[in-house]
DRENDO-218064 format. One line per 5 residues: number of its first residue (from 1); their letters; for each residue x, y, z of N, C-alpha, C. Coordinates in pm, whole numbers, plus 50000, padded with zeros to 5 digits. Layout:
residues N
NUM) a) X:Y:Z:X:Y:Z:X:Y:Z | ...
end
This chain:
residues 286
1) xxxxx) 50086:49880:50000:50000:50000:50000:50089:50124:50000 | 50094:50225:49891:50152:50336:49875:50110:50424:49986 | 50020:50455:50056:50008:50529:50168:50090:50495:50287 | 50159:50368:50330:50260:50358:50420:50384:50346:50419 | 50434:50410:50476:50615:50426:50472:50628:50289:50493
6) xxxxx) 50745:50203:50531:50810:50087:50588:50968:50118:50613 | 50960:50081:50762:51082:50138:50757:51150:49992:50834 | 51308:49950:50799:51328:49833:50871:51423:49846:50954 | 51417:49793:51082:51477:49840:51201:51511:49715:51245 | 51677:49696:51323:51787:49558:51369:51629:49517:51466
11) xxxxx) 51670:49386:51444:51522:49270:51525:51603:49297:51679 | 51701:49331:51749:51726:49336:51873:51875:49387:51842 | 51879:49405:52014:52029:49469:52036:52038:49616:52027 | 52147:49680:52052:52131:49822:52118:52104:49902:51967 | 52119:49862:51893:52025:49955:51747:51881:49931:51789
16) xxxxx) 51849:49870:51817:51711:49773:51821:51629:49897:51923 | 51719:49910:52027:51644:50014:52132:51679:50155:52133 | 51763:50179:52057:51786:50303:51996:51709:50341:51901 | 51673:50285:51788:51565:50334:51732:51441:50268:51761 | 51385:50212:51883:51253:50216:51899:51252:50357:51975
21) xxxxx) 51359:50380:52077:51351:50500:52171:51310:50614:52084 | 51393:50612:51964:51409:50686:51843:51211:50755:51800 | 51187:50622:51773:51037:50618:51733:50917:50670:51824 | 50961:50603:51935:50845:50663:52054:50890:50818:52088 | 50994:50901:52085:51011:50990:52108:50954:51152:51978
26) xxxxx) 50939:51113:51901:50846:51144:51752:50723:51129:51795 | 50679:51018:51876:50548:51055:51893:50492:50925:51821 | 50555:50844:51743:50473:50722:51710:50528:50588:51757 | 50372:50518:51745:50304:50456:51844:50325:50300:51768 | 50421:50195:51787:50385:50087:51721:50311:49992:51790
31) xxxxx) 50251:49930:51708:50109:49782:51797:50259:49705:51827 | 50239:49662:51982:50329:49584:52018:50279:49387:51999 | 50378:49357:51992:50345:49198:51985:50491:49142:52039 | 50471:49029:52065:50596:48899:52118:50672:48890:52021 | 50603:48821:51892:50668:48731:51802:50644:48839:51687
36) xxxxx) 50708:48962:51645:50678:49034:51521:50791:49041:51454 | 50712:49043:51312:50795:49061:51207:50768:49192:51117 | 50656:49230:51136:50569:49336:51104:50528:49454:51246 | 50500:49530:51234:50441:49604:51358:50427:49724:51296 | 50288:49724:51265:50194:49884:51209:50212:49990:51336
41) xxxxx) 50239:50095:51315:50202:50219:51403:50018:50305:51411 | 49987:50264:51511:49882:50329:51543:49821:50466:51485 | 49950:50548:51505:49878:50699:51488:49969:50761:51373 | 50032:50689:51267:50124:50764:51190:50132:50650:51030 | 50147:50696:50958:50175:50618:50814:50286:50505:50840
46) xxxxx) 50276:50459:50873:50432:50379:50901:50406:50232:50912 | 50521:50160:50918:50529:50056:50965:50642:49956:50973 | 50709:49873:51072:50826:49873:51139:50843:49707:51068 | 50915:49695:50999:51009:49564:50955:51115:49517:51057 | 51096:49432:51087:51201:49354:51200:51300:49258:51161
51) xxxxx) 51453:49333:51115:51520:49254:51053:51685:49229:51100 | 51735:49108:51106:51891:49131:51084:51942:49272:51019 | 52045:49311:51098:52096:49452:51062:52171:49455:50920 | 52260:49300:50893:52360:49291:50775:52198:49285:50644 | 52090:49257:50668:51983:49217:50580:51920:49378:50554
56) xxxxx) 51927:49484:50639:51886:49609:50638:51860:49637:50475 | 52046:49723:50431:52077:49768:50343:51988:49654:50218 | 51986:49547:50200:51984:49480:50094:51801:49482:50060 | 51765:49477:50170:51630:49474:50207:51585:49664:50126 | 51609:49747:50169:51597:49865:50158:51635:49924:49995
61) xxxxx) 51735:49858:49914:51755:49848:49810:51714:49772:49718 | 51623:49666:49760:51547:49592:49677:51404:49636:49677 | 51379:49714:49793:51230:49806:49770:51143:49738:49927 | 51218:49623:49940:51087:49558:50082:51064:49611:50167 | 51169:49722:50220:51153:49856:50300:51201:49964:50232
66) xxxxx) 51127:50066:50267:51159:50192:50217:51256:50305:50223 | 51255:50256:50399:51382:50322:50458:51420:50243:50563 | 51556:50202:50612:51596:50132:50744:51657:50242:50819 | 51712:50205:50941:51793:50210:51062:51862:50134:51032 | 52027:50191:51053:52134:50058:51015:52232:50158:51060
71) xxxxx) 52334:50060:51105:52506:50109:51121:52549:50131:50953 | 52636:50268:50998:52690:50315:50878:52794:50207:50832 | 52880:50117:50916:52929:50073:50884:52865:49936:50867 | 52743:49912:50826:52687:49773:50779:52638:49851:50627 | 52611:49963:50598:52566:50047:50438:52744:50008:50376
76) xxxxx) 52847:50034:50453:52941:50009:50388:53008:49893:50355 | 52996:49834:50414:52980:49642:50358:52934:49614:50276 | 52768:49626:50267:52696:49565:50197:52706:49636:50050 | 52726:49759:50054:52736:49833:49897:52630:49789:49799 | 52487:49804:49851:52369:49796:49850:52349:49915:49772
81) xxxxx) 52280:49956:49652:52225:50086:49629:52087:50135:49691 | 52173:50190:49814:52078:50335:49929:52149:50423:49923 | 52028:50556:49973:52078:50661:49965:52043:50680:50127 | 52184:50742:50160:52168:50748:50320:52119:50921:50312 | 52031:50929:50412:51959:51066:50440:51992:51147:50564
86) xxxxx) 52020:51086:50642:52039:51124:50758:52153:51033:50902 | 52213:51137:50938:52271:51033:51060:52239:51085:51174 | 52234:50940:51254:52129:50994:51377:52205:51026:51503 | 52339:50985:51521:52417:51018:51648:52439:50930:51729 | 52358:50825:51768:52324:50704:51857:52410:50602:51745
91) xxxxx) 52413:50485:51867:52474:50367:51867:52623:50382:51763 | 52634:50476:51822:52849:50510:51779:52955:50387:51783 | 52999:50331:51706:53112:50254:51702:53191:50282:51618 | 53344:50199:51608:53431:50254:51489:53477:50062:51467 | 53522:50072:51330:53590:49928:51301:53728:49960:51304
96) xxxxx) 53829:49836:51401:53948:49883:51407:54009:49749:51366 | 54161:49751:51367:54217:49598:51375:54271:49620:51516 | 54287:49494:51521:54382:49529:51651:54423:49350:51696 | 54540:49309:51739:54648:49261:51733:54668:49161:51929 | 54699:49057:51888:54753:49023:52062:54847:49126:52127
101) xxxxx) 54767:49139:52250:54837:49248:52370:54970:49186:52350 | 55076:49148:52363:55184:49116:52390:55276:49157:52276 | 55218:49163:52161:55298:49140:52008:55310:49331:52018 | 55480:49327:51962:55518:49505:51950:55462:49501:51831 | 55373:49615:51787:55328:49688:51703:55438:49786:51639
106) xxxxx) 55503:49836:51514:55581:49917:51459:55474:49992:51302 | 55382:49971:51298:55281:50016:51204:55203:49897:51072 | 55171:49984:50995:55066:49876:50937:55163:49801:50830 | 55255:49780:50788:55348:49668:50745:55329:49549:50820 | 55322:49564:50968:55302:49425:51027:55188:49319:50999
111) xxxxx) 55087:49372:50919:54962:49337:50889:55004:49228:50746 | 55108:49267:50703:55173:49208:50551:55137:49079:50561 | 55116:48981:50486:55112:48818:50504:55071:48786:50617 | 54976:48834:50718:54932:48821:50807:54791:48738:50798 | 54692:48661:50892:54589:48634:50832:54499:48710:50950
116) xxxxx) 54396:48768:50876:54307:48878:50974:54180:48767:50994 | 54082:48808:51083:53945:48746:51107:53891:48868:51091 | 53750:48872:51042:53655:48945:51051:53533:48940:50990 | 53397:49045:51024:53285:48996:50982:53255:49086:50865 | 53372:49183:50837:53336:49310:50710:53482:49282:50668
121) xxxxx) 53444:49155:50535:53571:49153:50448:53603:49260:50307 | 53456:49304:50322:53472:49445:50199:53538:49569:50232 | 53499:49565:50336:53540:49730:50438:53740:49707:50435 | 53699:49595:50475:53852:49570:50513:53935:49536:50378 | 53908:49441:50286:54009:49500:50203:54030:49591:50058
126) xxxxx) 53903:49678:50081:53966:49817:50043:54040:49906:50103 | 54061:49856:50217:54135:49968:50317:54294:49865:50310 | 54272:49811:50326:54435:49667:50256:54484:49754:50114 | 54403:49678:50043:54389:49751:49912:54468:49866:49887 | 54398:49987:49964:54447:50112:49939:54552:50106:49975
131) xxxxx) 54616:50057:50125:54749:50087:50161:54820:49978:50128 | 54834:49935:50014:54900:49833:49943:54942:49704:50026 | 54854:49672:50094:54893:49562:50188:54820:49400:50152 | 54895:49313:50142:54837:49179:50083:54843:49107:50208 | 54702:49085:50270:54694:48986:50403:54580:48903:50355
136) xxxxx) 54526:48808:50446:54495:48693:50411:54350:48711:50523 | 54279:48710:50426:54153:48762:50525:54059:48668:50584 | 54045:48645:50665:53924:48538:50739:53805:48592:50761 | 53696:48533:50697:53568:48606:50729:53506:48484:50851 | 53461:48555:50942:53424:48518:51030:53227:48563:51099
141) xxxxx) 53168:48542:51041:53031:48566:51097:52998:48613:51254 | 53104:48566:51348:53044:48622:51492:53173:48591:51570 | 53132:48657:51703:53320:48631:51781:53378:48619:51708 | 53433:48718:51657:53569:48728:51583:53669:48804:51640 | 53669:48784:51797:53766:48860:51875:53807:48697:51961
146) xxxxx) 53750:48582:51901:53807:48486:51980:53940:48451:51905 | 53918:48487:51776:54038:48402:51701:54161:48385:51670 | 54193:48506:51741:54396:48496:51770:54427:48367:51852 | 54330:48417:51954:54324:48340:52097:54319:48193:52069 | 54224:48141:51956:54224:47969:51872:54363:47992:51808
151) xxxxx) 54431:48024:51775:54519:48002:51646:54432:48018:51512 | 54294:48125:51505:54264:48135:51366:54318:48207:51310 | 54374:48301:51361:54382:48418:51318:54499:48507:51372 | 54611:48583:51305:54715:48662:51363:54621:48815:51420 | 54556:48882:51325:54490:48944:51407:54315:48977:51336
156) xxxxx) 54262:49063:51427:54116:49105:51337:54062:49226:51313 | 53965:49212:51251:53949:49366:51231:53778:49336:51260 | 53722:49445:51325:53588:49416:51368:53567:49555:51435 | 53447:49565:51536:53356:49694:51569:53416:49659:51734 | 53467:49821:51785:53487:49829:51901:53412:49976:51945
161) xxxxx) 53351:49935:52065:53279:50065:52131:53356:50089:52238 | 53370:50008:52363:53421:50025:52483:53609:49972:52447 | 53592:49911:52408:53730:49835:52430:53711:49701:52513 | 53609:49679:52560:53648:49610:52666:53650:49464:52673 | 53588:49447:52547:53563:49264:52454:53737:49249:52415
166) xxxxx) 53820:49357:52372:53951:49369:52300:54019:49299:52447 | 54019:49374:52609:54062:49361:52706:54060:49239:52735 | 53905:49180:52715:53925:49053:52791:53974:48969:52725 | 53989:48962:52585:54033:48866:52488:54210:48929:52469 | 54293:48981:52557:54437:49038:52557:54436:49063:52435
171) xxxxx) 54363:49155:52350:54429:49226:52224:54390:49373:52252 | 54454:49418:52172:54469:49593:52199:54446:49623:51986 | 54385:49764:52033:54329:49847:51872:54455:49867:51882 | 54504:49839:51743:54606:49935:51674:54596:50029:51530 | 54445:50043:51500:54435:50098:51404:54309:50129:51372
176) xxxxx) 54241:50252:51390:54107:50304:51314:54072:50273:51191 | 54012:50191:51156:53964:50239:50992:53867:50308:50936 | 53725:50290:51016:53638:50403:51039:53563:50438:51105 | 53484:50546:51130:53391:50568:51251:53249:50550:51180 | 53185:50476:51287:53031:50425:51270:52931:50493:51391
181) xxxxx) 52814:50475:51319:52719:50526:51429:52562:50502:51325 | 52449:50543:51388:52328:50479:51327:52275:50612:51197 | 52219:50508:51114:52194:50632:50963:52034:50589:50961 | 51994:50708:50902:51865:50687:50772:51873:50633:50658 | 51881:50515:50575:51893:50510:50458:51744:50483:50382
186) xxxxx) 51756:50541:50235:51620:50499:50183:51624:50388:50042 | 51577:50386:49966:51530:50319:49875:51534:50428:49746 | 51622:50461:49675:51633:50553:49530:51433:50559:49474 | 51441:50683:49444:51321:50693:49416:51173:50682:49466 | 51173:50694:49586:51068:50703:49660:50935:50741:49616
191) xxxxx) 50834:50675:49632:50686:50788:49580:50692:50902:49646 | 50579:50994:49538:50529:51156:49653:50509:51118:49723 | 50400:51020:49756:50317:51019:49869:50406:50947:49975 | 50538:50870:50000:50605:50830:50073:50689:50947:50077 | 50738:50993:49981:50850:51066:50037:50765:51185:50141
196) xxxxx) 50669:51229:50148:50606:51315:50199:50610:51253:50380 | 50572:51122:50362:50568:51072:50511:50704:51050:50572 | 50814:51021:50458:50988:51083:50491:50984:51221:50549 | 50944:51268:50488:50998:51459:50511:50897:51440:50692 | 50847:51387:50691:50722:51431:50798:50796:51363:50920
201) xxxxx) 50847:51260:50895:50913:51174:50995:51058:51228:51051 | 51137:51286:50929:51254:51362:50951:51225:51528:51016 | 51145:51532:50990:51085:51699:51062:51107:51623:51219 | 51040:51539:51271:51043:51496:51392:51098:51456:51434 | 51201:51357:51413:51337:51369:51437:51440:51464:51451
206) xxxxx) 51411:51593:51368:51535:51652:51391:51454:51788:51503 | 51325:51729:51536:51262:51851:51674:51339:51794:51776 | 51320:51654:51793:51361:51604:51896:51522:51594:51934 | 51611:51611:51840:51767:51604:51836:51795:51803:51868 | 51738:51811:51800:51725:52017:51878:51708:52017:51990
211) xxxxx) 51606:51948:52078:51594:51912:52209:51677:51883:52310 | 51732:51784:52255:51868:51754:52404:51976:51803:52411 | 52023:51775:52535:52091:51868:52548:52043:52022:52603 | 51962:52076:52601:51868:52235:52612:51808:52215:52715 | 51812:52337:52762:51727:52332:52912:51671:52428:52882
216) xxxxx) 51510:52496:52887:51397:52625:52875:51449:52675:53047 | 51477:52835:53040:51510:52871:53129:51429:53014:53187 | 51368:53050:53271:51275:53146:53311:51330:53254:53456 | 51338:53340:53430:51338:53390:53535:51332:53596:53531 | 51320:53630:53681:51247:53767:53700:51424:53795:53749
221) xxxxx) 51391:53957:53710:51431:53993:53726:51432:54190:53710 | 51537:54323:53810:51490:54440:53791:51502:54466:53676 | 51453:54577:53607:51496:54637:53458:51597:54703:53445 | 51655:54760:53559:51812:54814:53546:51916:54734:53514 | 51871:54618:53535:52011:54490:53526:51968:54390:53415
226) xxxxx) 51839:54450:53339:51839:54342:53229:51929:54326:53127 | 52031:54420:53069:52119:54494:52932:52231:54361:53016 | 52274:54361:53139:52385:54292:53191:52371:54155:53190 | 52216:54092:53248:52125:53988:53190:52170:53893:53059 | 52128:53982:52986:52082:53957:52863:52179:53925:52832
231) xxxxx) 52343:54019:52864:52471:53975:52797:52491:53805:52867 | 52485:53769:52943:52501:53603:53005:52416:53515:52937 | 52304:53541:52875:52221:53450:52880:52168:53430:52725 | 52228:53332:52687:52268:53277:52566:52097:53251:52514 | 52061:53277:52386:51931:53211:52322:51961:53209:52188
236) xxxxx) 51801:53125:52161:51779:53104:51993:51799:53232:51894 | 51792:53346:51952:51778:53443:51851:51851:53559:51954 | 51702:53601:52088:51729:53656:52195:51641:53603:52256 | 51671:53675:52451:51582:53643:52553:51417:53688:52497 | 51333:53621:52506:51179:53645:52546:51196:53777:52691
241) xxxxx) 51124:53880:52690:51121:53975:52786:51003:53978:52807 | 50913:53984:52928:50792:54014:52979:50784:54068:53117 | 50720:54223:53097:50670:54263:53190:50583:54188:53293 | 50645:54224:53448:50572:54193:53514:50492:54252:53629 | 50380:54199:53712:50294:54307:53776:50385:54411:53857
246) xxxxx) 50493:54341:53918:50535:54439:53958:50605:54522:53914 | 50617:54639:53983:50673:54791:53875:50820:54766:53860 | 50834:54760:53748:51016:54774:53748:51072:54642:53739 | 50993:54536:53727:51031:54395:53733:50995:54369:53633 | 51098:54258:53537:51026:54178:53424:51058:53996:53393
251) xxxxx) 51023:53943:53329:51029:53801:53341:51134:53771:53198 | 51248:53694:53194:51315:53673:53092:51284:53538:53036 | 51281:53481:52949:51259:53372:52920:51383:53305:52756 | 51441:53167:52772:51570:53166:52705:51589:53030:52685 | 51656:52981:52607:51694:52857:52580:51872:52836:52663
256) xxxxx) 51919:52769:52721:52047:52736:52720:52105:52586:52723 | 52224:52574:52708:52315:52423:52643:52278:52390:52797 | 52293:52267:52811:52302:52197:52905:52487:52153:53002 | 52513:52161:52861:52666:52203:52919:52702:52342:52960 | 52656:52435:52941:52628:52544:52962:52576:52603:53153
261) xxxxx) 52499:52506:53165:52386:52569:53219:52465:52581:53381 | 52593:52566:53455:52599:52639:53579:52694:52717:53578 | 52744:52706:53446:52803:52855:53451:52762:53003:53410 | 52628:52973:53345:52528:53088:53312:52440:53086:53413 | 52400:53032:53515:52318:52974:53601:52375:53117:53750
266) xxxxx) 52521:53046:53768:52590:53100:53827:52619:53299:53818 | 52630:53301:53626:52687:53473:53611:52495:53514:53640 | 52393:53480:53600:52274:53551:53611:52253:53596:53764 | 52273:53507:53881:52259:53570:53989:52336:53664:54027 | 52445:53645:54027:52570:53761:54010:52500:53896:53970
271) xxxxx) 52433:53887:53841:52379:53996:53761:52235:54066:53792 | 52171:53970:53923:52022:54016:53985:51945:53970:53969 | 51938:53801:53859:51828:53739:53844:51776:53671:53998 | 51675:53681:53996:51565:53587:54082:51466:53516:54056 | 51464:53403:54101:51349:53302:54111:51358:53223:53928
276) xxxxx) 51516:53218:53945:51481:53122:53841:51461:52975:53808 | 51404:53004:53672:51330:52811:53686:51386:52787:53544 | 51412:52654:53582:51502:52536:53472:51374:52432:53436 | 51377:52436:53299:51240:52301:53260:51344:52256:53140 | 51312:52068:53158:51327:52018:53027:51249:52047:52916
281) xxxxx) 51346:52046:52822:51311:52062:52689:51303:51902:52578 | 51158:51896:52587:51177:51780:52490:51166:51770:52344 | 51127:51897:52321:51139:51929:52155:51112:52041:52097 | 51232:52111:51999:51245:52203:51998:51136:52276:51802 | 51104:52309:51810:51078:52336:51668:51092:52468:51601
286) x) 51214:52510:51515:51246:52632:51511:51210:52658:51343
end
């Protein structure tokens, strides 16, 4: 049915709850079930495909979804024709190699005639490739941080967030190859009537990414000390100013960073504000 988007989102794991968080925070509503493969949204054009993340891209380029949720670095594996639209910030990782803790590292020559493990043999040897390096690649579908440790493998190249899978398995990163984190991708050629429920869905997403981070900030203060005010107190454009009943008093009203907020917090009293109030901001629409 041309009236519903489809969008396909990882069946579990921290993509999985990143973009449901993603979804409920927009404001739409999916019918929950146990066992889904499908899941319509209640109050919005949509509807949620539940898939392996490496199946995303391929899925999304063959038309069965319209748009996924996927690691940038699973669009670059698969070399699927999508067009990525957006990146969302969440579920950040980078693919590195990295080598048994014990073995001296002197740079990427050591990689030469080496045999690597990993689950992105495309990623990896165009990046061989480029830096003229001939190693011997092991594709490996899952734990592929066990395989120095078997004798499969001299070293691997795979997705590190914490480090801390590298720690327990005694290997150490010795090399970035790229940074990952979660995308929009779509399907080339979209209908009007879908791309319209795109634009509608990305409007809401990017209210809600304006949002964090921001704290709505309120407070009174005399009119002699507003010019001094005003210089501390950072906004979208400028402060909101409103008179108030009492004579000579007025009410400021302002957006500020959240990283921001006790050291502007701090210069406003300094400067004569009173009775100010801090509210979350859950979405901003400018």
């Amino acid at each position: 049915m041309d009236s519903i988007l489809r969008i396909a989102i990882q069946t579990k794991g921290r993509l999985n709850e990143d973009s449901m968080a993603l979804l409920t925070e927009t404001g739409i509503k999916l019918v929950a079930s146990s066992r889904r493969l499908i899941s319509p949204a209640k109050n919005f054009p949509l509807e949620a495909l539940f898939l392996r993340d490496d199946d995303i891209p391929q899925c999304v380029a063959d038309g069965v979804a319209d748009i996924g949720i996927v690691g940038k670095n699973e669009v670059a594996e698969q070399q699927q024709t999508v067009e990525t639209i957006k990146h969302l910030g969440f579920s950040k990782c980078r693919l590195s190699l990295a080598i048994p803790k014990d073995i001296e590292y002197a740079g990427l020559d050591w990689f030469a005639g080496k045999k690597i493990a990993t689950s992105y043999p495309r990623i990896l040897k165009d990046f061989l490739t480029t830096n003229n390096i001939k190693a011997d690649i092991h594709f490996i579908a899952g734990s592929v941080e066990i395989a120095p440790g078997i004798g499969l493998s001299d070293a691997i190249f795979d997705i590190v967030s914490s480090g801390s899978t590298l720690v327990s398995n005694r290997l150490k990163e010795v090399q970035n190859i790229m940074d990952s984190e979660a995308v929009i991708v779509a399907t080339p050629n979209l209908s009007k009537e879908k791309q319209a429920i795109l634009d509608e869905l990305i409007f809401r997403i990017e209210a809600v990414e304006k949002g964090r981070g921001k704290k709505y900030i309120l407070l009174n203060a005399p009119n002699d000390k507003l010019e001094q005010i005003i210089k501390v107190l950072p906004g979208m454009t400028s402060p909101t100013i409103m008179p108030l009943a009492k004579s000579g008093w007025s009410s400021l009203h302002s957006v500020i960073n959240e990283s921001e907020f006790w050291e502007v917090i701090g210069n406003l009293k300094k400067n004569g504000a009173e009775g100010i109030l801090v509210i979350p901001i859950e979405k901003m629409i400018l």
